[in-house]
N, C-alpha and C positions, 0 to 999 in steps of 0.2 A: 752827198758826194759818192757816198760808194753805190747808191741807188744808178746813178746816172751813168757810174762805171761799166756795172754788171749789163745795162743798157748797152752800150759802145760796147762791148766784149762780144753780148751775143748779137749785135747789129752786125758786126762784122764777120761772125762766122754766119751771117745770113738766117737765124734762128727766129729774128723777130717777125721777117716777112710772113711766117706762116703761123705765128700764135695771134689767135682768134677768142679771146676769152668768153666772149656769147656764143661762139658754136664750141668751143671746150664745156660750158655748160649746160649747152643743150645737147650735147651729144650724152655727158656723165648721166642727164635725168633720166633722159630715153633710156639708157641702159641701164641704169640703177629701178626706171619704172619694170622694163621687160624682165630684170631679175626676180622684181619681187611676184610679178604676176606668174612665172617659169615656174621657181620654187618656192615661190612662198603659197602658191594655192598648186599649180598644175602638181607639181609633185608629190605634195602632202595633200593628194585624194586619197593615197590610201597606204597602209601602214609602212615603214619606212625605217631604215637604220637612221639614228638623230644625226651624226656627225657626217653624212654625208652633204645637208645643206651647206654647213660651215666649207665645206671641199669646192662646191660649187660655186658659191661666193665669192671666194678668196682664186678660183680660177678665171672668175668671169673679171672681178676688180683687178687684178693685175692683169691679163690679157688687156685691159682696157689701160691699164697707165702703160703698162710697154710699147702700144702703138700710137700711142699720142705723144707719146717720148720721141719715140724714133719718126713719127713724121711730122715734128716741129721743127726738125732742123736737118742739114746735110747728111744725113749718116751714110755711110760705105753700105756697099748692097752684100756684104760679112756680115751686118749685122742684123740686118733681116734672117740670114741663112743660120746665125745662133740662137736667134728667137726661137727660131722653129727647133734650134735642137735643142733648146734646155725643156720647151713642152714638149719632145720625144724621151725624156726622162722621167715626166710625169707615169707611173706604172699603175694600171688600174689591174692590180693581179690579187691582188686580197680578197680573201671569203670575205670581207666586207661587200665587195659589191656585183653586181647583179647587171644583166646582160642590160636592164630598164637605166641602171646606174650609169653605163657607161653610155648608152643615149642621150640620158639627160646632161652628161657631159660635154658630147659634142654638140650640141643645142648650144651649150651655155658657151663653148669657145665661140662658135659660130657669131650667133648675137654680139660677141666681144668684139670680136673682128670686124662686123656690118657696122657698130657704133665707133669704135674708137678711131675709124680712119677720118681726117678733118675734109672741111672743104667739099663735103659729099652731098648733093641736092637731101633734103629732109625729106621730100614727102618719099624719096625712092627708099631713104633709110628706113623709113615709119615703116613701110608698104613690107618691105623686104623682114624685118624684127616681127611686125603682124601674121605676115602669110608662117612665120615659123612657130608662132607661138598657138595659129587654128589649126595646125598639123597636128601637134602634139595635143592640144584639146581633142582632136578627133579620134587620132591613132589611139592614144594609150585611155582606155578604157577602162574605169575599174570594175566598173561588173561582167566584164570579161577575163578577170583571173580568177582562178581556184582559191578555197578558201586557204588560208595557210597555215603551211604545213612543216615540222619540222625532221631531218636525217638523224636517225642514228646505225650509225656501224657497230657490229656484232663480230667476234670472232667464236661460233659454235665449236665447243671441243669433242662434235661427231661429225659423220658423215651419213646423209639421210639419204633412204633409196628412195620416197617420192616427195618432190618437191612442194606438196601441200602439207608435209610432215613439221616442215621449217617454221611455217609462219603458227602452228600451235604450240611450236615450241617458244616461241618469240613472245607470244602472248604467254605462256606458262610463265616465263623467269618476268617479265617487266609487269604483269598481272591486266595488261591490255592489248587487247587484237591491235595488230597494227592497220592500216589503211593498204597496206602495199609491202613486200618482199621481194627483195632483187639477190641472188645469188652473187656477188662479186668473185669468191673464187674457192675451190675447192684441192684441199692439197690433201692426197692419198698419205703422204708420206707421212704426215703429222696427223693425222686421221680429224682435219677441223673444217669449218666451214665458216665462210663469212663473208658475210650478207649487210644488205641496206633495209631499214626499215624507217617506212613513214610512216606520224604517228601527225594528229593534229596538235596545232601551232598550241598551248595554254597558257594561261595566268605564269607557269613557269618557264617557258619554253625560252625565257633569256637569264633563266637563274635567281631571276627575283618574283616575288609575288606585288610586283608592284605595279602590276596591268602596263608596263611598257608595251608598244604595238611591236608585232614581229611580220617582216618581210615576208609576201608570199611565197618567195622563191626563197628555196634552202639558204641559208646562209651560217647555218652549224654543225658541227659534226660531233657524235658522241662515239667515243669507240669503247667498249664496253668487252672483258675478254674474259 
């Protein structure tokens, strides 16, 4: 009885006309396939913060249940227009993530959006999820990054006349040449100096000795005074 109800409720706000439960499951696999081939191999080629998969996942699955929501039934074209704004509150502004991170992001809405709309010829969906997933096989390269590498900030408490002076002093107090010294800023008045130093990524370079991989691109900062 209440099965038949729930039927008659949403028949009448027009909801049934457009649920398709074999293209709802063929659209979820395609996308759940293009996930795992996106991030479960494209992205893990090469070292990686862990908890960004989980971010990607759970942006691509809900992307994909919000637009199969809202195009199974009448909704006001407000709600389209909120969609978009609750994912303009998503913030990719955290040292967590990395210029590669926020790529792989919009890949992964994208895909969500090519899948989750009903009603859409397949082979053009396949085609469309395909040509995005050899882009990114092609584009992002891993033996086209540097090896990696990790920042730390220094506040020197002198002021050095030639700026080859900096990086013996950097290697004195840390007991290793760094790879690279960048001046960030010199203030006369407190007589200090302070500088960026790259040093390679190691066994430590996330606080543990636990061979965790670390992102090529900085993603820490030591300030050291």
């Amino acid at each position: 009885m209440y099965a038949a109800t729930a039927v008659t409720v949403l028949a009448g706000k027009g909801i049934t006309d457009h649920i398709a439960p074999a293209d709802l499951i063929s659209r979820g696999g395609l996308d759940v396939v293009a996930l795992l081939v996106l991030v479960g191999w494209l992205y893990r080629r090469r070292p990686s913060a862990p908890e960004i998969p989980l971010v990607l996942a759970g942006l691509n699955i809900g992307l994909f249940a919000a637009m199969s929501t809202i195009s199974a039934g009448k909704f006001p074209a407000g709600v389209g227009f909120g969609l978009f704004g609750i994912l303009s509150l998503v913030r990719l502004r955290s040292a967590a993530f990395t210029l590669r991170d926020v790529a792989y992001t919009f890949v992964t809405l994208v895909i969500a959006l090519c899948t989750g709309l009903p009603q859409r010829q397949t082979w053009m969906v396949v085609a469309l999820v395909a040509v995005v997933l050899v882009a990114v096989l092609v584009v992002d390269d891993p033996r086209s990054y540097a090896p990696p590498t990790r920042t730390v900030k220094l506040t020197l408490d002198r002021i050095y006349p030639e700026p080859s002076l900096i990086a013996a002093d950097v290697a004195l107090r840390f007991g290793q040449a760094p790879l690279s010294v960048a001046v960030d800023e010199v203030d006369y008045v407190r007589e200090t100096t302070r500088v960026s130093a790259q040093y390679p990524a190691g066994p430590d370079a996330t606080g543990t000795d636990t061979g965790t991989a670390v992102d090529a691109e900085p993603r820490e900062q030591v300030v050291v005074s």
